[in-house]
C-alpha positions in Angstrom: 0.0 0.0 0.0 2.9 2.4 1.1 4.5 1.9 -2.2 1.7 2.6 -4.2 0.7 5.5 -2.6 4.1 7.0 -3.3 3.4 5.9 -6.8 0.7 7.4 -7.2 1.9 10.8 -5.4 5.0 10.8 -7.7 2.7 10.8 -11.0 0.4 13.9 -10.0 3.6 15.5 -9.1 5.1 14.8 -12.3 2.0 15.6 -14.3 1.5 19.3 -12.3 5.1 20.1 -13.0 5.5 19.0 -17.0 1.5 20.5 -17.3 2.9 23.7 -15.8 5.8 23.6 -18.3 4.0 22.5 -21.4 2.2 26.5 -21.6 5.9 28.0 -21.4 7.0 28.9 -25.0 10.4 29.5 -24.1 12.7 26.6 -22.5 12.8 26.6 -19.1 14.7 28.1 -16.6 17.7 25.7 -15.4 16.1 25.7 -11.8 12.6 24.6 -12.9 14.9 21.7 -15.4 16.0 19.9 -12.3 12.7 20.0 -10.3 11.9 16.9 -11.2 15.1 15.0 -10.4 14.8 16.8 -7.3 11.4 15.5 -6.6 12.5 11.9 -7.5 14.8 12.2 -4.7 12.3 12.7 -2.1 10.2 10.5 -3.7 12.2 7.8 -3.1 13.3 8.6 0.7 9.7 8.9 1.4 8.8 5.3 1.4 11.6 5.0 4.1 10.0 8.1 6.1 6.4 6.4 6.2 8.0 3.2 7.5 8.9 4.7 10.2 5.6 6.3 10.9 3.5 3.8 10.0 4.8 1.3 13.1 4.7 4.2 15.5 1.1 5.3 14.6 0.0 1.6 14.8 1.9 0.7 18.3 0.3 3.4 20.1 -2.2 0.7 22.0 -3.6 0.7 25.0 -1.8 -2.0 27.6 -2.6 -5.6 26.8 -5.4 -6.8 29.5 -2.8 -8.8 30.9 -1.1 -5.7 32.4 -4.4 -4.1 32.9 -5.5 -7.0 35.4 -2.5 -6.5 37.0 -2.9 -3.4 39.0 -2.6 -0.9 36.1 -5.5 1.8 35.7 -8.6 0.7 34.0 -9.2 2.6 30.9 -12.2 4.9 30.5 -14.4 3.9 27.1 -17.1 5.3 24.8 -20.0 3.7 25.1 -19.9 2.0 28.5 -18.0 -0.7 27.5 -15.0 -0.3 30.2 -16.3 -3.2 31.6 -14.9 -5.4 29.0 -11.5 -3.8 28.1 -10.1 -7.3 29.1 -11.8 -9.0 27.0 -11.1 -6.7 23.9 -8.6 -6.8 21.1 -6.2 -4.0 21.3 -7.8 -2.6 17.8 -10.9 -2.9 19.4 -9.7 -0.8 22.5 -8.6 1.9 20.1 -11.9 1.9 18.8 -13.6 2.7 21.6 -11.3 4.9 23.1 -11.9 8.2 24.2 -9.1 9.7 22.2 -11.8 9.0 19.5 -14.8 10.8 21.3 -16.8 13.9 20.5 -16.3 16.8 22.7 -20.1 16.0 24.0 -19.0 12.4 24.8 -15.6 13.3 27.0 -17.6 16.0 28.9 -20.2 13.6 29.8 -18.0 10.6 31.3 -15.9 14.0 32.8 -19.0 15.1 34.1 -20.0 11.3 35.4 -16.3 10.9 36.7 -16.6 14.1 38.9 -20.1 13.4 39.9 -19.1 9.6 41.5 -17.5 10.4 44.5 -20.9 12.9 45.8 -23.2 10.6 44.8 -25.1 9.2 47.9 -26.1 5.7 45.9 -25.8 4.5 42.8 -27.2 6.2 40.2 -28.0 9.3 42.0 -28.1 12.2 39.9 -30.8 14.6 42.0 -29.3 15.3 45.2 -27.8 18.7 46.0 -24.1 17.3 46.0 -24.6 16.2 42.6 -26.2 18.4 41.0 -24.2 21.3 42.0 -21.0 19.0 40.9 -23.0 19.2 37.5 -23.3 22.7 37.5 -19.7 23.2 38.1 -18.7 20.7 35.4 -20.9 22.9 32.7 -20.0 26.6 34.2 -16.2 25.3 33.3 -17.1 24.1 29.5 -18.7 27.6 29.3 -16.3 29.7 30.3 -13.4 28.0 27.9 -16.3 28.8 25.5 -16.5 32.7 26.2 -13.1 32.9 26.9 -13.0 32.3 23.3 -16.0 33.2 22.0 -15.9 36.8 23.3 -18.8 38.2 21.5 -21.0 35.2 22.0 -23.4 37.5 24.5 -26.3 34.7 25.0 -23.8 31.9 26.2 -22.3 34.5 28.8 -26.1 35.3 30.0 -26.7 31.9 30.4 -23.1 31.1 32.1 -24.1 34.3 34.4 -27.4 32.4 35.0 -25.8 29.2 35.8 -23.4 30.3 38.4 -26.5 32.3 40.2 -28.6 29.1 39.9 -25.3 27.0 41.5 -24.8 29.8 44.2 -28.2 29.4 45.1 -28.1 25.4 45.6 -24.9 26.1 47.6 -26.7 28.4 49.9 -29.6 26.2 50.3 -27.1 23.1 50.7 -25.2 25.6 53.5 -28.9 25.9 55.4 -30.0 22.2 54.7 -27.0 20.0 55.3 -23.4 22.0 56.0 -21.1 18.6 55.9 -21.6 17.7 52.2 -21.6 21.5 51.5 -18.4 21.5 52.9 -17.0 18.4 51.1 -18.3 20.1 47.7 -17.1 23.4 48.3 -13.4 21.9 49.1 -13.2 19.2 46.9 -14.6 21.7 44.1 -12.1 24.3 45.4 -14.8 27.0 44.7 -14.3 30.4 46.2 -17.9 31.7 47.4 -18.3 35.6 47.7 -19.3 36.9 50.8 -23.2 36.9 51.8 -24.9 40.1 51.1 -26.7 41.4 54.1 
């Protein structure tokens, strides 16, 4: 396949070149003479350069599940299917990994991964912990968003209304239950303005 792509590369090069010599009515310049030697050059230390990138781009794998079932971390996959990273192929695992995710699908297992530790059972996704772990997680994505989208003047209202909707749960979480508003507010690191009289 490698060489035939270079093959095939080589030709167009060759037929751009003599096509944009063929209007010329006078000969040449010397320089444009020895273009295409000077092509065939590279043309042939090419093949020698995609060897050595062809190996490299295929041996970036994830560990074999041997060394994965031996105390190394577990890998985090699309789809849910972490579960079975031992029992997958190492194309397979390259497939499914996140490296090949939408943005949409790494902030949701980010969002799922920071959620975990607050979560008062499994599956809870409604109490005040949670939700304002949520929050947090989104008021991040937006402000990366506006930081570079300056002029983007509805996604800054609703950021604005997003971090008055999270300071509210974290006053009502301060009133209602003070130990996990505690653990959120230091394991979030937020930094909460003082109350207004």
């Amino acid at each position: 396949i490698e060489q035939k792509f270079v093959d095939t590369l080589s030709e167009k090069i060759m037929f751009a070149i003599r096509s944009a010599l063929r209007p010329a009515a006078a000969a040449p310049p010397p320089a444009l003479r020895q273009i295409p030697s000077r092509i065939g050059e590279r043309m042939e230390s090419l093949p020698a350069a995609l060897s050595g990138i062809l190996p490299r781009a295929l041996s970036s794998t994830p560990p074999p599940p041997d060394a994965t079932a031996a105390g190394a971390p577990e890998l985090h996959l699309r789809h849910s299917f972490s579960a079975l990273q031992h029992t997958m192929s190492p194309a397979v695992l390259r497939l499914f990994s996140l490296a090949n995710s939408s943005s949409s699908e790494r902030a949701k297992i980010r969002r799922q991964l920071a959620m975990e530790p607050y979560r008062l059972r499994e599956g809870d996704c409604g109490s005040s912990a949670v939700q304002v772990v949520a929050m947090t997680e989104r008021i991040e994505q937006l402000r990366v968003h506006v930081l570079v989208h300056r002029k983007d003047q509805p996604t800054r209202r609703g950021l604005e209304k997003l971090i008055a909707r999270r300071r509210k749960m974290l006053q009502y979480m301060e009133r209602k239950d003070f130990d996990s508003y505690a653990k959120v507010v230091k394991g979030l690191g937020l930094v909460l303005p003082p109350k207004r009289k």
